[in-house]
N, C-alpha and C positions, 0 to 999 in steps of 0.2 A: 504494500500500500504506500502511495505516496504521501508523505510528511507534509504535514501544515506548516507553512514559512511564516515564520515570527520575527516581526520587528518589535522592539522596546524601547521607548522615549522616554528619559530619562535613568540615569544610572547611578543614582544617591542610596538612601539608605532601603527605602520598600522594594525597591529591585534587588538591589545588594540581598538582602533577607530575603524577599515571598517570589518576587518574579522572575527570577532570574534562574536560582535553584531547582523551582518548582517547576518552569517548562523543560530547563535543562534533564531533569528525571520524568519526564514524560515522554512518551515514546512513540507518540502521534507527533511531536510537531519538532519541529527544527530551527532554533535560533538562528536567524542568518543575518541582523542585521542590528547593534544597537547605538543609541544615539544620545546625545550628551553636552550641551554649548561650551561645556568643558571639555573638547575634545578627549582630554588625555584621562578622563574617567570612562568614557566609550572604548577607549584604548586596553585601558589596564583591563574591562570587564572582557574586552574580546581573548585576551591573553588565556581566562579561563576558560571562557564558553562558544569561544568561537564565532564564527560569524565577520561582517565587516563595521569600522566604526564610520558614523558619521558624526557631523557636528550641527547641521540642518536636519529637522527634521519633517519639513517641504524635499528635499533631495533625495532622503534614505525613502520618502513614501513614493516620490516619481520612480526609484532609481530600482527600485526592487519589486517582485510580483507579491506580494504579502496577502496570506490570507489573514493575518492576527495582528492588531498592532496593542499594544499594551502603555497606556498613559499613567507613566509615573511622573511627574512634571510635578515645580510648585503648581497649586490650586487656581492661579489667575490664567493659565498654561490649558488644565482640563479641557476647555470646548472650545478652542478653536484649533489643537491639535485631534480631537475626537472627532470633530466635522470636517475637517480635510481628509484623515483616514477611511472614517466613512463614503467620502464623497469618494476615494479612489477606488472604492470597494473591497476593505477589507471590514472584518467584524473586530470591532473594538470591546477591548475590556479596561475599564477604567476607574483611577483611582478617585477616594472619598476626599472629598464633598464635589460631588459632581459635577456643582459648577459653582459661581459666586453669584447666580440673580436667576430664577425664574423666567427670562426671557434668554438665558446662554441654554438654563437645561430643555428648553420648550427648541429651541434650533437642534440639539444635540440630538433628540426624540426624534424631529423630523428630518435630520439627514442619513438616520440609519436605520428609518422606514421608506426612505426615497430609493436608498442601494440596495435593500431587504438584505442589510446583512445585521447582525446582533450588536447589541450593544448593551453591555452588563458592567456594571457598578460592585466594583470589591467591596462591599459589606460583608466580611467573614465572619462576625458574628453570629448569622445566620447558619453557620455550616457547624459550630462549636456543639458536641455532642450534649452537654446538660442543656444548652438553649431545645435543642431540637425536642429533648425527652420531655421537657416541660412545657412547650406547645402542642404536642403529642397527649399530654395529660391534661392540660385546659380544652382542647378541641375535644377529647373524649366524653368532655363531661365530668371526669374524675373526682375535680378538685370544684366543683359546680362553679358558681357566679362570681366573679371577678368581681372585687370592690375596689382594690388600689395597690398602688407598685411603687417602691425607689429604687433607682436606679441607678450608678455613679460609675465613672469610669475617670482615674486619676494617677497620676505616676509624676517623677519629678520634673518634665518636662520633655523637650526631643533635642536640648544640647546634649545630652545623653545617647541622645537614637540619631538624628542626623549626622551624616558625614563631616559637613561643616562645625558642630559644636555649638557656640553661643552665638557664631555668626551665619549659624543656617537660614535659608528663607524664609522658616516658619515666624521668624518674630518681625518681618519686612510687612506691612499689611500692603503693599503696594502688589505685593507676588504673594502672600497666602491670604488677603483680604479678610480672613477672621484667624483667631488663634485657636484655643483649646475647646470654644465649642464647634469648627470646624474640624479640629485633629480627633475631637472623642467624644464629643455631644452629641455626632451627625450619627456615630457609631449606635451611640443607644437608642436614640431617635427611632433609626433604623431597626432595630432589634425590639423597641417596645411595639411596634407595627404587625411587626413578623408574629412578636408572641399570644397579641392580643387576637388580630385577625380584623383589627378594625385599624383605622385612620385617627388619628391626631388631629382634632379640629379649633382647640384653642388653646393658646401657650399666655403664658405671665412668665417674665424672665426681671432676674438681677446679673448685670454680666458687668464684672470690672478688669482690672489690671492691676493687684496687687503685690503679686510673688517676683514677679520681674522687672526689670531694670531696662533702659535702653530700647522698650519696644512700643508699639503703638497698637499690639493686636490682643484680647483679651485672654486671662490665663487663669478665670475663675469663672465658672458660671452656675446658678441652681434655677431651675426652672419647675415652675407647676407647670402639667401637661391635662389637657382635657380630651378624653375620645367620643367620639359620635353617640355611643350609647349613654355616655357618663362616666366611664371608669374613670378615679383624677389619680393623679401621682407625681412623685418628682423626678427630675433629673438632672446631674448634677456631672459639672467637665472641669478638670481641672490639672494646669501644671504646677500644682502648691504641693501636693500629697508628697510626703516621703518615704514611702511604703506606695506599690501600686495597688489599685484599688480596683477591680472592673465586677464589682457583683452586682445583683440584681434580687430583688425580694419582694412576691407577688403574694396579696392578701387575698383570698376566694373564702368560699363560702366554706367550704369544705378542711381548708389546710391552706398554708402559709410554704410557700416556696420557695427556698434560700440559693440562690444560682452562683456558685463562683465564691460564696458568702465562707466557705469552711475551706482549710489547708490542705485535708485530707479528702472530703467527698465534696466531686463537683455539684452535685444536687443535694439537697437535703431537702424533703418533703414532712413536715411536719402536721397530721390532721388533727381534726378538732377530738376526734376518739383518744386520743394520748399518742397513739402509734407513731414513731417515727421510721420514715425509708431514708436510709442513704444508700448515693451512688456516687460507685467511684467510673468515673467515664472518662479518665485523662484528662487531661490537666488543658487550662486554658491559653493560647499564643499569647506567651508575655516579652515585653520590652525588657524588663528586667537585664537579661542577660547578653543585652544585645540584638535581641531579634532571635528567632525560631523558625523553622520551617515546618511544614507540615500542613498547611491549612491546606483546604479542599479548593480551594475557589477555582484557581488554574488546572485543574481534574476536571470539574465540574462545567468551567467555559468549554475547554478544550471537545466533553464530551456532548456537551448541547448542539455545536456546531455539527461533529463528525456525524449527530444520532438525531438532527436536527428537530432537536426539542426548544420549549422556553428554557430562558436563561431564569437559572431562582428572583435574581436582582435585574431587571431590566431597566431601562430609562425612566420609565411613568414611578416604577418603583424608588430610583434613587432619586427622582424631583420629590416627590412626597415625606419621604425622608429628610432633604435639604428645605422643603419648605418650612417643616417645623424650626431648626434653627433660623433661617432668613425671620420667620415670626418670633423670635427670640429676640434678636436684636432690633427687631422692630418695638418690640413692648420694653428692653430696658430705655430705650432713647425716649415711645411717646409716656411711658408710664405708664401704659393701661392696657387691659387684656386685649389680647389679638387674635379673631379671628381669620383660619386660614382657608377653610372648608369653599371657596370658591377658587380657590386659585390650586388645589389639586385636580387630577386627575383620573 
């Protein structure tokens, strides 16, 4: 069978860790091409994975037949490098937060509905076994009626995880346009969608810039979230935490659902009968250590395309996710709740 040709844009640290390793051990597709405005980082990654480097990534997309192209880019980068790929016809996968407005991810939707090729949104979240098992047990009925959730996702920042240190893009708002609730807010966002099965329709947010120094992008945020039906709850991003933080704790009718919340067991299921379930399901992709590999997402594109299924995270899916943060910093600027529920999809 002939191999899927992969181009990669950008080669910082989410390539370094998830994209780069993860198609490299994949055995459908073939790296052939990756790109870098740092040349000499497209360079050094070719040295491992082969392929050729560019520094354009207008060039590498004319210059090569690509069926993949994968957007690691800073965040102001995502959709106008997703809609050129698109438009050349390859199926893009791309990285979170999607876009930075509602009208980049509304272009990004339609130009890879225009090439009919895919286009999926890294929210790996979604692929994490205790998330899955606990949407598995709320859609069952299990755990009956959802009442309310918090939800936080927190680590000491991405001078830690990015390449560059304290001078990476992430703290430029100019190239990552929001900080810690686009690095890890878009993430829960995303993941409270998935687990409830409804939409996010009105957000209240406090979002500052406390914990750092020298930046203009914010690096605290806690938000109340309201869903369609009613369920309310918080959600909380932040690069203050010294210790990372990414759990999750669902109130229901039934039992109380602690995700990510214990050292040992990624689930703990606690019901109102006294009974406690733990589960141990492997541990969850942490920055801690530098980055991990192992997440599904690049299986999971790679296999949608070959078995031409839906992608888990589609476009409509990563705009609805991003709109709850864009309604974020919409309510800490006017001060007052914000409704989003017209402007999803």
């Amino acid at each position: 069978m002939t191999k899927l040709r992969v181009g990669v844009v950008g080669c910082g640290s989410i390539a370094k860790h998830r994209h780069l390793p993860e198609y490299h051990a994949n055995q459908n597709v073939e790296l052939v091409a990756l790109c870098d405005v740092v040349l000499e980082s497209a360079e050094k990654a070719v040295e491992t994975y082969g392929g050729k480097a560019y520094e354009s990534y207008q060039e590498m997309i004319d210059s090569e037949n690509l069926d993949i192209v994968s957007v690691c880019t800073p965040n102001y980068l995502h959709a106008p490098v997703s809609i050129y790929a698109s438009k050349a016809g390859a199926h893009v996968l791309c990285e979170k937060p999607m876009a930075t407005s509602k009208e980049e991810a509304d272009e990004m939707i339609a130009a890879a509905k225009a090439s009919g090729k895919k286009l999926m949104i890294a929210h790996n979240q979604r692929f994490v076994p205790s998330h899955q098992k606990a949407k598995s047990l709320i859609e069952s009925g299990e755990v009956g009626k959802v009442y309310s959730f918090r939800t936080a996702f927190g680590h000491p920042g991405p001078e830690g995880w990015s390449v560059d240190g304290k001078d990476s893009w992430f703290f430029r708002k100019e190239e990552a346009f929001i900080g810690a609730m686009g690095d890890l807010g878009v993430h829960k966002s995303d993941l409270m969608r998935y687990l409830l099965g409804e939409e996010i329709v009105e957000v209240g947010a406090f979002i500052e810039t406390s914990a750092k120094e020298n930046t203009d992008v914010d690096d605290t945020a806690v938000c109340a979230l309201r869903t369609e039906s009613g369920i309310v709850g918080t959600l909380a991003a932040s690069w203050s935490y010294k210790r990372e933080d990414n759990s999750t704790i669902i109130y229901a009718e039934k039992a109380v659902l602690r995700l990510e919340d214990d050292p040992t067991h990624s689930l703990v299921v606690q019901y109102a009968t006294g009974e406690v379930v733990r589960y141990e399901l492997g541990k969850i992709q942490s920055n801690d250590a530098g980055g991990q590999t192992g997440s599904q997402v690049i299986d999971h594109f790679v296999a949608s395309i070959l078995e031409n299924k839906e992608v888990l995270v589609d476009g409509n899916e990563g705009k609805n996710s991003l709109m709850v943060i864009l309604g974020a910093l919409e309510s800490n600027e006017t001060k007052r709740i914000v409704n989003i529920q017209s402007d999803l999809n």
